[in-house]
PALOGU-770101 format. One record per residue: x, y, z of N, C-alpha, C, O, CB in turn; residue in three letters. Coordinates in pm, whole numbers, plus 32768, in hexadecimal, padded with zeros to 4 digits. Glycine has a CB too. Example, Ala and Ser with C-alpha at 12.3 -4.5 7.8 and 13.67 -1.06 7.14 Angstrom:
<fimars>
85277DC7830C84CE7E3E830C85287EB6830C85907EB4834E846B7E418389ALA
85057F1F82C485577F9682CA850A80038313853D8072832485807FC4823CSER
</fimars>
This chain:
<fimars>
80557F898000800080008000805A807D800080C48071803C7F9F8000807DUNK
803E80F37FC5809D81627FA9809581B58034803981998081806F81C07F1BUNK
80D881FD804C80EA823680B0808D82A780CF802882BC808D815F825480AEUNK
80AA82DF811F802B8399810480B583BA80B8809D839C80437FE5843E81CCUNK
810383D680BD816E841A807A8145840E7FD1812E84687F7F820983CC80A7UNK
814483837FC2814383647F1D80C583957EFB80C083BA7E86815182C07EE9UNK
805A83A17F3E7FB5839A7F417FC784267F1D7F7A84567EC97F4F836D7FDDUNK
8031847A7F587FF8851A7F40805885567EEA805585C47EB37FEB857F7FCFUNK
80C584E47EE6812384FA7E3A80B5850B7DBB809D856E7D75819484497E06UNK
809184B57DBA800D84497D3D7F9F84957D4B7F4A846B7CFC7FCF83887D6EUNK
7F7284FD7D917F1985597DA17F4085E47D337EE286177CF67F1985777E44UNK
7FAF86117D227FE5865C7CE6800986547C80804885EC7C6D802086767D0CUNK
7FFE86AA7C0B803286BB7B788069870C7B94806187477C007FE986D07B02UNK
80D787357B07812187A67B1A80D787D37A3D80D0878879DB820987777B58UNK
80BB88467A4B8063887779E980B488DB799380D4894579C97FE488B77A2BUNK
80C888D07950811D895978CD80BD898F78878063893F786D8190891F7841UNK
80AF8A05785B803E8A4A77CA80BF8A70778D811A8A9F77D17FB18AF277E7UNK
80CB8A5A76F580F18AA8769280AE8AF8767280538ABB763A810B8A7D763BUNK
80938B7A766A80318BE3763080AF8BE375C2811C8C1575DE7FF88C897698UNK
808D8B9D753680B28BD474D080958C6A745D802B8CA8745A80A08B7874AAUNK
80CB8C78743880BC8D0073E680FD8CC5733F81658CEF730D81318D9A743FUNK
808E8C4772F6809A8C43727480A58CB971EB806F8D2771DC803F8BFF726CUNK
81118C60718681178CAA710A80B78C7D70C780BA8C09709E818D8CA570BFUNK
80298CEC70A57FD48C9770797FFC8C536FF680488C666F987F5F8CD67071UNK
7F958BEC70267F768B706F8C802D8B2C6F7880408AE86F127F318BF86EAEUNK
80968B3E6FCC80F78B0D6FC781138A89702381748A98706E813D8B6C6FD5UNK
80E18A28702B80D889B5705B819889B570B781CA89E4711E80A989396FC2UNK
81CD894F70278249893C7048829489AF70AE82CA89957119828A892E6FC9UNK
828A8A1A707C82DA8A8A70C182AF8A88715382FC8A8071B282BF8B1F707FUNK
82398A8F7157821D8A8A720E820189E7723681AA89C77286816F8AF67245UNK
823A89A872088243892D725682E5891B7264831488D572BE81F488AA7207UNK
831F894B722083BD8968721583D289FE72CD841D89F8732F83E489D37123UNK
83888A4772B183768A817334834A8A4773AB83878A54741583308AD6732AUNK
82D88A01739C82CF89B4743D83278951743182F588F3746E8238896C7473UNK
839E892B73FD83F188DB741584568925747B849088DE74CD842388AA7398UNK
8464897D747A84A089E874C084768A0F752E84BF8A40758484A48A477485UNK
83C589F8753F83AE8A2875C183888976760E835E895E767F831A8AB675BEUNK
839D893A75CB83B888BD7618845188CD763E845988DF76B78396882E75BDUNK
84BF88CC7609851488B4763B854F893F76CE85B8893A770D8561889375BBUNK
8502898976D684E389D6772384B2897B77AC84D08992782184848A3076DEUNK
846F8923777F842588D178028457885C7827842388087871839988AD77EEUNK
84F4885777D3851F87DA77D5855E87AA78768558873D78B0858B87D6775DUNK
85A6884A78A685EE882E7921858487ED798285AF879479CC863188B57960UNK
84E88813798A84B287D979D8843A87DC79AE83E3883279BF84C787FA7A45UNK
8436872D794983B4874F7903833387257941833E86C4798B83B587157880UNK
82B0875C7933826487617957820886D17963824386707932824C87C07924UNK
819986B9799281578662797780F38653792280C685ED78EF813F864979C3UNK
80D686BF7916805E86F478C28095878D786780C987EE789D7FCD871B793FUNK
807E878077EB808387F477927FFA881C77707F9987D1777B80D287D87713UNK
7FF688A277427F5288D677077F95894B76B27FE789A376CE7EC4891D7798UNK
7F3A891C76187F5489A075C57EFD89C675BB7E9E899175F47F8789AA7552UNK
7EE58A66754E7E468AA8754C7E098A5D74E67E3C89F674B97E368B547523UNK
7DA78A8874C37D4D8A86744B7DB08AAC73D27E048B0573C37CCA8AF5745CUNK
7D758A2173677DCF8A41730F7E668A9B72D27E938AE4727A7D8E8A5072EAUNK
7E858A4B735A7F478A4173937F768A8273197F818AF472EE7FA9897F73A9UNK
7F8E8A0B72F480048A2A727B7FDD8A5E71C4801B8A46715D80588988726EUNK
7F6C8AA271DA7F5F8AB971357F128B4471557EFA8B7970E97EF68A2E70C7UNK
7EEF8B8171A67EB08BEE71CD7DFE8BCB71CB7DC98B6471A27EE68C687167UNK
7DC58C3371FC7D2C8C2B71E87CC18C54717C7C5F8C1671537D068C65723FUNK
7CFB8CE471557CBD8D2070C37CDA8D0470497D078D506FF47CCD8D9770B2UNK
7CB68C64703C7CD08C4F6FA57C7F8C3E6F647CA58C036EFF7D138BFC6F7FUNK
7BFE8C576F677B988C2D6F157B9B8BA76E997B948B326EBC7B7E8CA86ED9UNK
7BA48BC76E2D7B998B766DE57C378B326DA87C4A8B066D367B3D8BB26D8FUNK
7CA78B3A6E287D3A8B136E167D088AA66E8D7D598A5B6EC57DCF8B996E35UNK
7CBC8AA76E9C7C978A426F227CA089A36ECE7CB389366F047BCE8A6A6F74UNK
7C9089B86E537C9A89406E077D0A89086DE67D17888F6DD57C64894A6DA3UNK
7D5889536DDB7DE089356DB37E45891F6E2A7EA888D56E237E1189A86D5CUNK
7E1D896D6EA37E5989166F237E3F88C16F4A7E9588716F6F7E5D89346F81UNK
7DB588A86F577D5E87F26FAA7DC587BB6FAD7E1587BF6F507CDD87756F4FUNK
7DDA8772702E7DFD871C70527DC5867A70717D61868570B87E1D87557092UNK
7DDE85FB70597DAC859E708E7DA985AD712C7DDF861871497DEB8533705CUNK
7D89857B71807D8E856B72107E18851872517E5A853072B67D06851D7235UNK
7E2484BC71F97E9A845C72027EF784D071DA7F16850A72427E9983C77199UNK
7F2E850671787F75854771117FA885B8719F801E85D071B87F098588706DUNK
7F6B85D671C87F8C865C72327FAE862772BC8006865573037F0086CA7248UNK
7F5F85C072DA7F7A8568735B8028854473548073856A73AE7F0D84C67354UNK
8053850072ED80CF84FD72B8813C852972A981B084FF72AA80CD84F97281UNK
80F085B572928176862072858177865872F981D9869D7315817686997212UNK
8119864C734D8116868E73C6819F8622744081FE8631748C8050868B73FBUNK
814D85C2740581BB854874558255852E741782B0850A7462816F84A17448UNK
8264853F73A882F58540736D832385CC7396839E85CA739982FE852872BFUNK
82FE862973AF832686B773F2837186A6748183E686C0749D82968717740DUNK
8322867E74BF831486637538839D8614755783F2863775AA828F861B754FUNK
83A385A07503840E8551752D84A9858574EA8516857D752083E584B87501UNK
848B85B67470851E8610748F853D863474BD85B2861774D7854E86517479UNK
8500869874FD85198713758384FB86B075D984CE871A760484AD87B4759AUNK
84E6865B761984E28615769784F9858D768B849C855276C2846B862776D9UNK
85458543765E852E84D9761E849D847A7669842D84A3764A85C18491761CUNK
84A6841376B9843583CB76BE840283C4774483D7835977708448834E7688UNK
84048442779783CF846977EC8333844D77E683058445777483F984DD77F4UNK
82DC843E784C82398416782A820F84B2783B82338506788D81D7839378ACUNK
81A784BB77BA817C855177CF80E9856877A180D28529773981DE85B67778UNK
80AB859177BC8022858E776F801686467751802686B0778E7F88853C77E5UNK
7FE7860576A57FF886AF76637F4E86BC76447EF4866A7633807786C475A5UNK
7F56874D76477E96876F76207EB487BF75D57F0C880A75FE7E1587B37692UNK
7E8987D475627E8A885C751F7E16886A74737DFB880F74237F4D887474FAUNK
7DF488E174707DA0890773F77DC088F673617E30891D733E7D8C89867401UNK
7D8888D273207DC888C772B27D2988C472377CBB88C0726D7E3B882E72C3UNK
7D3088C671AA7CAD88CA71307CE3883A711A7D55881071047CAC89517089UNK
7C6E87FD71287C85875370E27C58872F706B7C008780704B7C4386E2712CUNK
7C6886DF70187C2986B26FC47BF7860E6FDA7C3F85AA6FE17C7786D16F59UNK
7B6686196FE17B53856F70167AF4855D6F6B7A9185966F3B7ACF854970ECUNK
7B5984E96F397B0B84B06ECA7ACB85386E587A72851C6E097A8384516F1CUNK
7AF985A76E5C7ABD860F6DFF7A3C86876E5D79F186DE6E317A6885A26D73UNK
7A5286576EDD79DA869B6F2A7A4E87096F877A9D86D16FD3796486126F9FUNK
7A4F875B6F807A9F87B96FDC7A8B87DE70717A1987CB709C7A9B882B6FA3UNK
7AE9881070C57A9A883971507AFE886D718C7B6F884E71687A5487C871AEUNK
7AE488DF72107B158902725F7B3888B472D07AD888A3731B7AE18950726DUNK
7BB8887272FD7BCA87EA731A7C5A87F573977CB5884773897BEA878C7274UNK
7C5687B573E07CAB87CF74637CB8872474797C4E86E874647C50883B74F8UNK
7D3586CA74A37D68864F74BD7D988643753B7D9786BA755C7DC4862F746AUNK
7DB7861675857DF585E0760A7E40855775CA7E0C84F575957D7085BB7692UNK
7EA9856F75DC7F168517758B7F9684E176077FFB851676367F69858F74FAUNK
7F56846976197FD68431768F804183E07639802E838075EF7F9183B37719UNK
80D38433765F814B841D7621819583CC769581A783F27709819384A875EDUNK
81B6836276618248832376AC828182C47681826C82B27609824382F47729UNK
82E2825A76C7836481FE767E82F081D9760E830781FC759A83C0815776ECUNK
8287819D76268244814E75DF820E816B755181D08127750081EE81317627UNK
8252821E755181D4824F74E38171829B74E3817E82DA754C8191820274C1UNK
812082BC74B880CB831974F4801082DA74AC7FF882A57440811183D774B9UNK
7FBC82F8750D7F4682D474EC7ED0837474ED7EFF83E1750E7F2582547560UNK
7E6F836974D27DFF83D574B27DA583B0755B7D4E835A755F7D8C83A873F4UNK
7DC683F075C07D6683E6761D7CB0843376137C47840F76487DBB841E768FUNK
7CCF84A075BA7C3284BA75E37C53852F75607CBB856C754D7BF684F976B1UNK
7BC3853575077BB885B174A67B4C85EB74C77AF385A074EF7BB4859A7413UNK
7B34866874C37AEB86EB74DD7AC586FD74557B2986EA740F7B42876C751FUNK
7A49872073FF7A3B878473A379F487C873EC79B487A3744F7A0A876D7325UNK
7A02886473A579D688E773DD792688D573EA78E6888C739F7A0D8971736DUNK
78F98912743B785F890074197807895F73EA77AE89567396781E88DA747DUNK
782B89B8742B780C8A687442782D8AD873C278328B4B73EE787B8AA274CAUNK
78458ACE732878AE8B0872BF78618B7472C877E78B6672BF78CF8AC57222UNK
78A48C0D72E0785D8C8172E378658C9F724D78BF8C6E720878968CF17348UNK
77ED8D06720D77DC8D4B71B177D38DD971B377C28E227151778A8D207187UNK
77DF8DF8721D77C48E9D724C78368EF57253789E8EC8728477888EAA72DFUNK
78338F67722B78CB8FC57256791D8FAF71E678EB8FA37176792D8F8E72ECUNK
79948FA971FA79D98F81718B7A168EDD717A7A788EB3713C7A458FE37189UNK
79AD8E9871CE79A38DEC71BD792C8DBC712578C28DEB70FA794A8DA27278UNK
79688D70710A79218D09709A793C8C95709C794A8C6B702979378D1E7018UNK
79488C5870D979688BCC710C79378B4D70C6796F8AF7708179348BC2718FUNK
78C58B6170ED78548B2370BD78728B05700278768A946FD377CA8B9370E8UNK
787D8B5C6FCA78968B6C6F5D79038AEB6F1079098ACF6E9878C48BF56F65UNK
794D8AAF6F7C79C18AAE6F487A0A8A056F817A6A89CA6F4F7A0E8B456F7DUNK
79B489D96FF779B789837046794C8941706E78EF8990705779E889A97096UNK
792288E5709878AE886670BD78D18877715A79468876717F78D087A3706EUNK
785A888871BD786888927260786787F572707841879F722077DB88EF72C1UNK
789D87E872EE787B877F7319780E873E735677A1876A733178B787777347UNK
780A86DD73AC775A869173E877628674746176FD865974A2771C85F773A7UNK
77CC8673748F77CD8622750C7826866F757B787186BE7541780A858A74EDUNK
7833867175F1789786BB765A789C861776AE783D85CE76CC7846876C76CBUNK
7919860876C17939858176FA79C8859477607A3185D277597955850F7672UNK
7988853977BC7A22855D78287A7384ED77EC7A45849B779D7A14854578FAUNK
7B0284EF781F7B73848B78207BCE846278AF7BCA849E791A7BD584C677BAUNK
7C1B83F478907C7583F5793E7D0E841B78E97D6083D978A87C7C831979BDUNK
7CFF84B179147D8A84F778CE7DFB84AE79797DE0846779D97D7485FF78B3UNK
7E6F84F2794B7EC484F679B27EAD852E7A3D7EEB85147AA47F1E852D7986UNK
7E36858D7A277E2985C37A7F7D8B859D7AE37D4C85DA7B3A7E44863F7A46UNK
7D7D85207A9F7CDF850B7AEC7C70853C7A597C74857D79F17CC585A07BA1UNK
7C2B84FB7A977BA2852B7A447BB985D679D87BD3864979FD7B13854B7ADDUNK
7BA785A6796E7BA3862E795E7B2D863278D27ADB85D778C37C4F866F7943UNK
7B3586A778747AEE86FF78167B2E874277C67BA6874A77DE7AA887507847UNK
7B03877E77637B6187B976EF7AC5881276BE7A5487EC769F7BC187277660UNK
7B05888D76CC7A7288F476857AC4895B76527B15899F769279E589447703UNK
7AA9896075DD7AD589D575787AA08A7F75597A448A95750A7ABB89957501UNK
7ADC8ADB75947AAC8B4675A27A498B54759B7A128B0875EB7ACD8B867573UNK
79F68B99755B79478BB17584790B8B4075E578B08B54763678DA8BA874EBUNK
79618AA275CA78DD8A5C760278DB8A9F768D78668AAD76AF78E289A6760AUNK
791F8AC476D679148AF1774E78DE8B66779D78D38B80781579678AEB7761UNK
78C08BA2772B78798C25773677A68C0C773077498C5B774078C78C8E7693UNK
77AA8B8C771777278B3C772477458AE377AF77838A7977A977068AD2768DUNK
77128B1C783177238B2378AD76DF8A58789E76F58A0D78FD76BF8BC4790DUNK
76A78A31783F76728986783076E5892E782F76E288D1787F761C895F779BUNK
773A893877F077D288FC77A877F588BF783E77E2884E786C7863898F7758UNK
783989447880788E891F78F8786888E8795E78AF88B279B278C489747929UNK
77D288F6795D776788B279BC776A883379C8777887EE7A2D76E888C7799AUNK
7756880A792B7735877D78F477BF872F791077BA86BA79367706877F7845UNK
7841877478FB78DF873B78EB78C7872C79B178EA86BB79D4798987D8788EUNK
78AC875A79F178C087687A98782E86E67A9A7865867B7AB3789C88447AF9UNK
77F686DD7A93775A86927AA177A086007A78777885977AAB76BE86D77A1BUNK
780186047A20782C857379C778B4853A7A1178FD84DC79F4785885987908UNK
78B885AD7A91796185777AEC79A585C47AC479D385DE7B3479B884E57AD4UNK
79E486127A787A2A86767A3F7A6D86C77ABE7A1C87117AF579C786CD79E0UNK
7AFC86C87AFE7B2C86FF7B5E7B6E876B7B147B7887DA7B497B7986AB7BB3UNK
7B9F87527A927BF687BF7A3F7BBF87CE79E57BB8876579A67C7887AE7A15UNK
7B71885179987B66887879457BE788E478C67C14895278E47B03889A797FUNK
7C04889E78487C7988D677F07C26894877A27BAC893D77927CC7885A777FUNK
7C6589A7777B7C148A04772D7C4B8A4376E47C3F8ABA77017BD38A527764UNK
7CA58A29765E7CDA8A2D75DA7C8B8AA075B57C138A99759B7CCC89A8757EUNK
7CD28B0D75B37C758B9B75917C958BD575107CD28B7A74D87C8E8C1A75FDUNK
7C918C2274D07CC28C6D746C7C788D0074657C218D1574107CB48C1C73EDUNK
7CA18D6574C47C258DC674FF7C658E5F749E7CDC8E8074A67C268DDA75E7UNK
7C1F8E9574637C608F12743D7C408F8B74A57BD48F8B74DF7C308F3873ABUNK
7C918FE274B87C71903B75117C0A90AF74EB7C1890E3747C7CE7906C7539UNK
7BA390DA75407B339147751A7B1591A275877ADB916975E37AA9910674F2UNK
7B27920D75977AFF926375F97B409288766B7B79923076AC7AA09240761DUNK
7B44930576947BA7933B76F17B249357777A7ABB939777787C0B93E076A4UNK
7B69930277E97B00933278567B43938E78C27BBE939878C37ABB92AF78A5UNK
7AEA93DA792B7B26942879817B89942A79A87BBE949979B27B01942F79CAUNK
7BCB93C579CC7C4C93BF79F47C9293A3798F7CF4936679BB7C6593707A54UNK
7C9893AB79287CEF939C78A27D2F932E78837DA2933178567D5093F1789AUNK
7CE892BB78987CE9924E786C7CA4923078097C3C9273780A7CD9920E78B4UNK
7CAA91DF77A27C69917F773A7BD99144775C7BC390CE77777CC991047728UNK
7B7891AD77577AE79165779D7AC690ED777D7A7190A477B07A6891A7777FUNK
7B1C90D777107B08900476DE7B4D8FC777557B178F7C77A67B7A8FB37625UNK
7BE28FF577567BF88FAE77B47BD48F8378597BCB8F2478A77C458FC577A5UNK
7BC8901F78497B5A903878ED7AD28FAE78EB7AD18F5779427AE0911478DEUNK
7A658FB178727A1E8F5478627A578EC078707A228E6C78B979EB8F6F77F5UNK
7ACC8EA478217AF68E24783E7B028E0978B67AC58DAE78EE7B5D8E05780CUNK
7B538E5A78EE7B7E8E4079687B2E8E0279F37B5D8DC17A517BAA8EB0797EUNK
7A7C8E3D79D27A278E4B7A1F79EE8DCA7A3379D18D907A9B79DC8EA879FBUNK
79DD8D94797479B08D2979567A008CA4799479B98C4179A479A98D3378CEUNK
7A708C9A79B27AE38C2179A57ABA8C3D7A637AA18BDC7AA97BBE8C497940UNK
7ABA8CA27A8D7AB68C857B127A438C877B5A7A428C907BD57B008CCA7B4BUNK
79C08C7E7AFF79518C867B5179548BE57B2679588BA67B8F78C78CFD7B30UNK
79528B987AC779618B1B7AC579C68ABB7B1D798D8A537B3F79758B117A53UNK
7A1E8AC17B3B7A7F8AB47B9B7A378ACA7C3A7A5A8A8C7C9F7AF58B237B75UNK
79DD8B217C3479858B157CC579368AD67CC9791D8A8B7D27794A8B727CFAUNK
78E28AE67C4578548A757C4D787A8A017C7A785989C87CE278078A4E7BC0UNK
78BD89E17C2B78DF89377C0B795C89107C69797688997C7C791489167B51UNK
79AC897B7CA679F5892D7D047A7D88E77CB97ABE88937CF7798C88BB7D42UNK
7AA389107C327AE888C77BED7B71893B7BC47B6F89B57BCF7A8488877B73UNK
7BC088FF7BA37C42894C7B3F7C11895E7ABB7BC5890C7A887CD788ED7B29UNK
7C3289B97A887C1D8A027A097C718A1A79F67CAF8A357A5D7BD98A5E79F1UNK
7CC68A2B796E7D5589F6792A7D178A3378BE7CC489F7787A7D8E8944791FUNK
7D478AD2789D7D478B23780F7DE08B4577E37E468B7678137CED8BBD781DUNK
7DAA8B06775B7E508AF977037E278B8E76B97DD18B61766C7E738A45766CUNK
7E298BEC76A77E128C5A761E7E838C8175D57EF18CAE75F87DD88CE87645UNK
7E3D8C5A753A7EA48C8074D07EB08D1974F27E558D4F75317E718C5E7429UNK
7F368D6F74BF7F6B8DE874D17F9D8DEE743D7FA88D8174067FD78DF7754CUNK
7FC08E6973EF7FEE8EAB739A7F898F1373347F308F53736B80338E4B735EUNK
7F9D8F1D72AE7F338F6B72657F1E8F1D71ED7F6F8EDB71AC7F5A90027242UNK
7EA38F3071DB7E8F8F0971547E288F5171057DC08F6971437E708E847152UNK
7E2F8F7E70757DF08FE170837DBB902970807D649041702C7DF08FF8708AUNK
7DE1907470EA7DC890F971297D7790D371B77D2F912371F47D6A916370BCUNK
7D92903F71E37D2A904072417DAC8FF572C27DFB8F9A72A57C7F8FD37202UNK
7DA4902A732F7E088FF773847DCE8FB873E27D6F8FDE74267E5D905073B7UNK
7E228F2873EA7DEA8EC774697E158EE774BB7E798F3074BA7DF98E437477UNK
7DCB8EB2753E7E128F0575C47E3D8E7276217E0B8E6876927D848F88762FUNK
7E6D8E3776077EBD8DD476337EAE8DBA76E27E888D4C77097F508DFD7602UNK
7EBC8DEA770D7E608DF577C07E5D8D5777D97DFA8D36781A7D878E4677C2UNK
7EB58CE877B47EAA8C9C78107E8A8C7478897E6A8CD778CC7ED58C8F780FUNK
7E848C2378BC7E4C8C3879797E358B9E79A77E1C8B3F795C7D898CA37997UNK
7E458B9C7A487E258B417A6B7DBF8B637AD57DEF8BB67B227E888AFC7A82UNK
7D2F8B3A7AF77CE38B897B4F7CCF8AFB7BA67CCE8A8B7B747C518BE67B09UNK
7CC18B1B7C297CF28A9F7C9A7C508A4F7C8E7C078A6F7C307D288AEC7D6EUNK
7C2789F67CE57B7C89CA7D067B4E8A4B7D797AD68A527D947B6B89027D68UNK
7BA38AA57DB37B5C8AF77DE87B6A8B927D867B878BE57DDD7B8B8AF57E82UNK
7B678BB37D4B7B568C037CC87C038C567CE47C0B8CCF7CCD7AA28C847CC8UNK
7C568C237D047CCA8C787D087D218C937CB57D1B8C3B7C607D068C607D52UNK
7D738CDE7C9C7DC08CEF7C187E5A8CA17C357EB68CE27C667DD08DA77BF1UNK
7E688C127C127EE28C057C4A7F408C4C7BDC7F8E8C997C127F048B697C6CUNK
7F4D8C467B4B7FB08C837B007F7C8CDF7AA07F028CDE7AAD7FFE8C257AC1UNK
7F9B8D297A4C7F5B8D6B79D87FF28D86796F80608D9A79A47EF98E107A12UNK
7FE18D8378E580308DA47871801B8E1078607FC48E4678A580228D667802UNK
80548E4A781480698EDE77D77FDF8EED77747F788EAA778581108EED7771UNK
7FEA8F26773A7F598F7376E77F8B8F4776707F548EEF762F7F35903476EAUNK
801C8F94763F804C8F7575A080D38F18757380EC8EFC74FE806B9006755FUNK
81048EFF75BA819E8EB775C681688E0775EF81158DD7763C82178F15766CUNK
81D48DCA758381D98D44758C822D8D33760882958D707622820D8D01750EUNK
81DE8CBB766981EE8CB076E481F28C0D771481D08BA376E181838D03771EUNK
822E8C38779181FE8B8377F581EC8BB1786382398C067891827B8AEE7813UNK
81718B7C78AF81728B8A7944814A8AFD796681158AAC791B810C8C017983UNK
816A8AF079DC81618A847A2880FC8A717AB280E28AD27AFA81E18A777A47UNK
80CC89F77ACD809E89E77B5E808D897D7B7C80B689267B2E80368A1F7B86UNK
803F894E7C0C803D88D97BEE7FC488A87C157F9E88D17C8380A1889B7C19UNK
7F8188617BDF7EE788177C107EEC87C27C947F5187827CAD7EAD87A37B96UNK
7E8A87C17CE17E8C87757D3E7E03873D7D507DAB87937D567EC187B37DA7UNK
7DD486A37D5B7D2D868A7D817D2186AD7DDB7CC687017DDE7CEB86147D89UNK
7D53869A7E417D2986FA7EB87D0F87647EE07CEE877F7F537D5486FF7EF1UNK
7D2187D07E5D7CF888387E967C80882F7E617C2A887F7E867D3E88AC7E8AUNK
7C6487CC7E007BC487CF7DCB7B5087B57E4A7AE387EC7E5B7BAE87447D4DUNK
7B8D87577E917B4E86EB7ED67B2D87467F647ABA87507F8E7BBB86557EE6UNK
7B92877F7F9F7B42880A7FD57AFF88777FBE7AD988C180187B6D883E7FFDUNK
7AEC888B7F4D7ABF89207EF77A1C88BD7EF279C189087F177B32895B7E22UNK
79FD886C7EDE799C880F7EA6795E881E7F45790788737F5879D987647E5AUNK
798187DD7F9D797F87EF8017792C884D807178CD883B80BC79E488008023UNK
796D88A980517961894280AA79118981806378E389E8809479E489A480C0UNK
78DC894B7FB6786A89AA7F7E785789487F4378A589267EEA78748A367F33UNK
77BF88E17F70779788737F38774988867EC976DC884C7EC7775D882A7F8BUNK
776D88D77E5C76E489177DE876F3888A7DB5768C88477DBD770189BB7D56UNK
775F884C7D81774487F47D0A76F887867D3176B287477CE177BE87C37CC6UNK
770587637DCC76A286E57DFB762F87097DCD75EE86C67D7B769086C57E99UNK
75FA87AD7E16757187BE7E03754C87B57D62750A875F7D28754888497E45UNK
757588007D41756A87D47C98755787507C6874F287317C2875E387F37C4FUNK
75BC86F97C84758186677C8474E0862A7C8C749285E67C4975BE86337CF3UNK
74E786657CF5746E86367D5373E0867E7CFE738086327CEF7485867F7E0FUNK
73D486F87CCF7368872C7CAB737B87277C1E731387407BE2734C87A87CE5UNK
73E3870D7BCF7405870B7B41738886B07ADC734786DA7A7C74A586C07B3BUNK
7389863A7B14730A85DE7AFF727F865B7ACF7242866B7A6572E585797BB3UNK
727786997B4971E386AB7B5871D687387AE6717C875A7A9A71AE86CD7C16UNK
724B876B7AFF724D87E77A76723B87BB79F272078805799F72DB88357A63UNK
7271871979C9727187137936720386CE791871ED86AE78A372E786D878F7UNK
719E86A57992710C8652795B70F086BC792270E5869F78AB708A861279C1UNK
70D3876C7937707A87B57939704C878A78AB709D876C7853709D8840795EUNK
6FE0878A789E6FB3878978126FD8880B77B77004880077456F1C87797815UNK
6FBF888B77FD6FCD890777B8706D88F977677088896077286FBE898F7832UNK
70CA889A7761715188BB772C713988B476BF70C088AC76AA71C388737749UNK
717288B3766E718A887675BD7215880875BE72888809759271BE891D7536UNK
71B087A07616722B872B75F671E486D875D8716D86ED75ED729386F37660UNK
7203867575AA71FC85B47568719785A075A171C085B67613727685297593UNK
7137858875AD70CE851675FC70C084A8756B70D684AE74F27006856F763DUNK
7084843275E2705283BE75A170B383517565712A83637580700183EE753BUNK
709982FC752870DD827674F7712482C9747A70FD8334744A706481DF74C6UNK
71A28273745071BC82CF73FF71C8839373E671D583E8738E7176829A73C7UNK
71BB8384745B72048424744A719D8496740571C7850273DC729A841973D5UNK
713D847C73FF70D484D973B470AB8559742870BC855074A1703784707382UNK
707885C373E7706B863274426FE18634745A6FA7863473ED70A086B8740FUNK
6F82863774CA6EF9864874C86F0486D274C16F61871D74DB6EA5860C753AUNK
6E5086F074846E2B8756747E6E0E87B174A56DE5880A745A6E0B87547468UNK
</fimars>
């Protein structure tokens, strides 16, 4: 039997964000760069990596979105042959954003990719669900959403993968915490909009609000990777972060500069935060009785048909 010592080793991850700052639509070139910010992490590499939303090819490509797709395997791959140069066969589990191409169907698409001696396998895929059309987004236009929000057993315990907007639909993170979800990942690609009183980025001010009012509800870690640089004319604000299960700010990235910050996860701090503010039990408990309501617009009946 392990010790308390080992018990509260094995409780702990140690967590890296790359907030990359891609050359858009240049694949090779910024995967040739996070080779660099891996070997950055080599002296003491992490257990867990997280990149943003569509890492390595940028976000505003509209209809170049075709010519980057990636397979899922194809990126899982390069993510893991990266990895082991700069680290050779250290165990690491990588998350990061990327445009896929599945069979000719496209998508906004995020992997959890566990690398080690053995090779590397596809632990869990995310497609985006949420594709905005509003502002200077067209998403939709250009990409297929996904269907499903599904947890995985990352390195770090139970976890989730939600792609910018999905999280801004207060249902997503609910459903990822409702399904066991202790860590929520959140692969962003956010452009910056608006100057608020205190002369901050009122987007970012908004993000900020969002990642840590979820982090209270749910009692969980929230893990935002944000892409940073310009593309253009529109600048991401890169604002990485790690927000604790009691809504705290353990780290934050810069706004525009390619970056790494570090921290480290612990279940235990879930397991008291859960504790001391029992929402998600209660939620449990009354969740049932919210989704009989008839008034929703969901599925009733055999086969999935909607009554009238």
């Amino acid at each position: 039997m392990p010790s308390p010592e080992d018990r509260n080793a094995a409780s702990q991850v140690a967590l890296a964000i790359v907030q990359t700052k891609p050359r858009k639509g240049r694949y090779a070139e910024n995967l040739a760069d996070l080779a660099q910010a891996f070997e950055q992490l080599a002296a003491e590499p992490p257990d867990l990596v997280v990149l943003p939303e569509a890492a390595l090819t940028g976000y505003f490509l509209e209809g170049a979105v075709y010519d980057v797709a990636l397979t899922a395997e194809r990126f899982a791959s390069d993510l893991a042959a990266t990895w082991r140069t700069a680290c050779g066969e250290r165990p690491v589990e990588l998350i990061g954003g990327f445009y896929e191409n599945d069979d000719g169907t496209y998508y906004n698409s995020a992997v959890a990719v566990r690398a080690d001696a053995g090779g590397w396998r596809i632990e869990h895929r995310h497609r985006k669900l949420f594709l905005p059309t509003y502002g200077v987004f067209d998403e939709a236009r250009f990409v297929s959403r996904g269907r499903r929000l599904e947890t995985f057993a990352a390195v770090c315990g139970c976890s989730a993968i939600a792609i910018c907007e999905d999280v801004w639909h207060s249902i997503v993170p609910t459903i990822a915490a409702v399904k066991g979800a202790r860590v929520l990942f959140v692969p962003s690609a956010a452009p910056g909009r608006g100057i608020d009183g205190a002369g901050e980025l009122t987007s970012v001010v908004r993000w900020h609000e969002v990642l840590r009012s979820i982090a209270l509800e749910h009692g969980m870690y929230v893990v935002y990777a944000g892409l940073t640089g310009f593309e253009g004319g529109k600048g991401m604000t890169g604002s990485s972060c790690v927000v604790d299960p009691r809504g705290e700010f353990r780290v934050r990235a810069p706004l525009t500069e390619a970056s790494i910050v570090r921290a480290v996860l612990d279940w235990r701090e879930v397991e008291l935060a859960r504790a001391g503010l029992p929402l998600l039990g209660d939620l449990a408990d009354v969740l049932p009785d919210l989704l009989l309501d008839d008034q929703l617009p969901l599925p009733r009946g055999i086969g999935g048909a909607c009554t009238p």
